[in-house]
N, C-alpha and C positions, 0 to 999 in steps of 0.2 A: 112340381119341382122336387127333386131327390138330391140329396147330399148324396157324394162319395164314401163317405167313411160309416162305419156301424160295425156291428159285433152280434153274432148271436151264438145258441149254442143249444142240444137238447140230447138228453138221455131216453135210449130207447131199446126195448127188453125183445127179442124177435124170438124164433122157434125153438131155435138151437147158439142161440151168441147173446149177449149184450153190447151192444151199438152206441160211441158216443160220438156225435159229428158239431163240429163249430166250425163258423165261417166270420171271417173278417174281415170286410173290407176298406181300401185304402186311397190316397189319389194316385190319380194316373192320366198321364193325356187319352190313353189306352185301353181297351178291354187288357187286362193282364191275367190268366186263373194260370192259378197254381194248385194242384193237388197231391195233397198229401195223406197216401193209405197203408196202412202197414203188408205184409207180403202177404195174405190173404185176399185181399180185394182191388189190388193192383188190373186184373180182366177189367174192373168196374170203372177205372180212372177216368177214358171215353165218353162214357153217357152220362158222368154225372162234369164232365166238362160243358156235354152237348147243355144241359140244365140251367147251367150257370150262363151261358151263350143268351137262354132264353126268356132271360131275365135281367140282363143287364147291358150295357152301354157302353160304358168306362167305369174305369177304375180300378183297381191290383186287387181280384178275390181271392182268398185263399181259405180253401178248404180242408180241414181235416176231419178225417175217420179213425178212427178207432174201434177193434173188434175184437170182442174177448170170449171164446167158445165156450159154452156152459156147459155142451156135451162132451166126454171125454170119446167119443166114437169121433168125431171130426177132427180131435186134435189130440198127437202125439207126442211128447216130446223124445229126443233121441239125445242120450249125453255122449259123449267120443270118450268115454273112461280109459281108453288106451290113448290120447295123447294130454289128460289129464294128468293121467300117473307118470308119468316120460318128464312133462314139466315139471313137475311137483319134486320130480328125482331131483331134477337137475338146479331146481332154486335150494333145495336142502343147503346147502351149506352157505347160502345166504340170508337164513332167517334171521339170525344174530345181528344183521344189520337193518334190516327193517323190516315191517308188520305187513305180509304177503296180505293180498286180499282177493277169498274168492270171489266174491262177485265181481274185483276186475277179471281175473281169473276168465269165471264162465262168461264176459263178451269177448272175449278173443273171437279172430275169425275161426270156422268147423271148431267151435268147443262145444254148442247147443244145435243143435237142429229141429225145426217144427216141421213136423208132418203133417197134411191133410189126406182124408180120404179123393182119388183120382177124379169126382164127379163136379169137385167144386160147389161153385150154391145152386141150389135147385131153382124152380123161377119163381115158387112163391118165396121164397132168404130175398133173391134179387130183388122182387117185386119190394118187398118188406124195405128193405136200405135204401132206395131211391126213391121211394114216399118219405121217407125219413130224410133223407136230403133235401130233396123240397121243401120240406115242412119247414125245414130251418133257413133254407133262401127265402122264401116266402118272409119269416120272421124277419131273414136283413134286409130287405126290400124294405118293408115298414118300417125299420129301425130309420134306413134312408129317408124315407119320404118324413117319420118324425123329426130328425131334423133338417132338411131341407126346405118343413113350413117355417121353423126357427129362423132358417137363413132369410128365407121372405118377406118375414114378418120384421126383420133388421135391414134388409135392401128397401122396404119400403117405406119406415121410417128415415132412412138418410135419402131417398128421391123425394121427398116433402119435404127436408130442410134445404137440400138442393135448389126446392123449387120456390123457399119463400128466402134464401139469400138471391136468386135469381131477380123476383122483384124488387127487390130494394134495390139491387143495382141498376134496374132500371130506374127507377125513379131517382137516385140519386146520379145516374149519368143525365136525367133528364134537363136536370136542375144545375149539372155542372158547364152542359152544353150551351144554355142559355148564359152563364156567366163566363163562357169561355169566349163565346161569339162578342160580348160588352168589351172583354178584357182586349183582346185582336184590335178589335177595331179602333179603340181610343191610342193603342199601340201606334198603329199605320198611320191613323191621322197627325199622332205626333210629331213621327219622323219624316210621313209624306203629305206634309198640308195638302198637297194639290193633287191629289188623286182625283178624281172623279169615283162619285157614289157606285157608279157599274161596276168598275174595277176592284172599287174596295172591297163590296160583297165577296167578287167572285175570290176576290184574295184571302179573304176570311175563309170562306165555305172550303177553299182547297187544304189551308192549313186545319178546319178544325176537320175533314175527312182522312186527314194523318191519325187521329187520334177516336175518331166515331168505332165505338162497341156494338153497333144496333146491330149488324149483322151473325154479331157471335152472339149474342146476348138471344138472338133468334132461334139459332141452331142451337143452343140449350135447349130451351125451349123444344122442340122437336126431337131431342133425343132422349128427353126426360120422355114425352110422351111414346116413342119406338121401345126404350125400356120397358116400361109399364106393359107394353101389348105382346113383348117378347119373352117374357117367364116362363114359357111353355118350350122355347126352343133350345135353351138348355145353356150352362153356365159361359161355352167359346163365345155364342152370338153374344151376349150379354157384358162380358167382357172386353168385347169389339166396341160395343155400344158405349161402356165408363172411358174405355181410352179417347174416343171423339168428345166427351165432354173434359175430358180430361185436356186433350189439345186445344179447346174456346177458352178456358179458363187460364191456362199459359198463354194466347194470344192478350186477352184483356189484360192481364197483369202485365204485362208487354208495353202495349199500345197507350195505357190509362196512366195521368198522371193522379189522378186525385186517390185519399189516403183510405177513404171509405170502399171506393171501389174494388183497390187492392186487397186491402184486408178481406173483402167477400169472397176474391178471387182466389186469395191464400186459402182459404177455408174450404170452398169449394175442394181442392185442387186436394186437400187432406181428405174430407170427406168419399171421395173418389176412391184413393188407395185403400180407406177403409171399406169399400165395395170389394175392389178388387181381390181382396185378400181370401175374402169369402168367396167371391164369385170361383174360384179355386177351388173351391170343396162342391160343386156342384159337377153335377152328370151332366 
């Protein structure tokens, strides 16, 4: 089981650059990657998409690179000092009014220009920064699955409280049945002395099958168990599987007059949402 969401990140020293990449991931009904590389390894966007592709399912990845040349032969910087001086002319007689600032100054568009050498990265640089990507999906992968045993270990703690307010509601529908079926019947008898015993039953048995739980109370049962077997198939099945129990427990509150049963059904019905909510952060 993998949770959606995690964070990693790692610094990494190559031939000729220093390399920093973090990846984070988010929900999503979807595979979603997004990458983000500064204007040097934009060629590389592709394969390290292809990466992310091969390691995950769902969920919004977002990758960032950073690369900082340590050799001054791969990187040039080029300043446009002729349209530096042109603005610089033309703000003069606005200084008086406020505190120019070079550093906005040098992002303007064509005020900085970085140059590389025409050959781009060699295949061992390439080779170098897509081990380095991995390394750190590899990290969010695990980040995922660390918490995703989290969420596990919290869905299966609420399918055991599920499954022991389950039995009590049987046993207390069991005990209301038999005092339902007493109550009916001294009912009928009152206002139809003359019923005959056949008819009475069957008169009973119809009214109390308006109000019989055994069939929902079943398919709990049955979906608590499809849960359980289904952890592997990933948060949508699982999420299918809370909303069916999640419909038996609105039928019984429904159907059920008695105050114990409700109250189990209420409970239930909350315990669910708190599934679902998690089930959301799963792959």
């Amino acid at each position: 089981m993998e949770s959606m969401t995690g964070f990693s990140s790692g610094k990494f020293s190559g031939p000729s650059f220093d390399l920093r990449v973090s990846a984070k991931s988010l929900n999503n009904k979807y595979l979603d990657i997004v990458i983000r590389t500064g204007f040097f390894m934009r060629a590389l966007e592709e394969e390290v998409r292809k990466l992310v592709k091969e390691k995950f399912r769902r969920g919004r990845i977002e990758v960032h690179l950073d690369l900082i040349f340590t050799s001054g032969e791969r990187q040039r910087v080029f300043l446009n000092a002729p349209l530096l001086a042109g603005l610089l002319s033309q703000l003069r007689p606005f200084m008086g009014v406020g505190k120019v600032s070079l550093d906005g100054l040098l992002r303007l568009p064509g005020m900085v220009e970085y140059l590389t050498d025409e050959e781009g990265f060699s295949a061992e640089e390439k080779e170098f920064i897509l081990q380095a990507v991995e390394e750190v999906l590899e990290d969010l992968k695990g980040a995922r699955k660390r918490e995703g045993e989290k969420i596990e270990k919290f869905l299966r703690e609420r399918l055991n409280l599920i499954s022991r307010k389950r039995r009590e509601m049987v046993r207390l529908f069991a005990s209301a049945q038999e005092r339902t079926r007493r109550e009916l019947a001294e009912k009928i008898k009152e206002f139809l002395p003359a019923l005959e015993e056949g008819k009475l039953i069957q008169e009973v048995s119809h009214l109390i099958s308006r109000f019989d739980i055994t069939e929902e109370l079943s398919r709990i049962k049955f979906h608590l168990q499809e849960f359980r077997r289904s952890f592997k198939d990933g948060g949508k099945k699982l999420d299918f599987i809370a909303q069916e129990i999640l419909r038996e427990a609105n039928t019984i509150n429904s159907k059920t007059q008695d105050p114990g049963i409700i109250k189990r059904a209420i409970l239930i019905k909350a315990i669910v949402e708190e599934m679902r909510e998690q089930l959301h952060n799963l792959e």
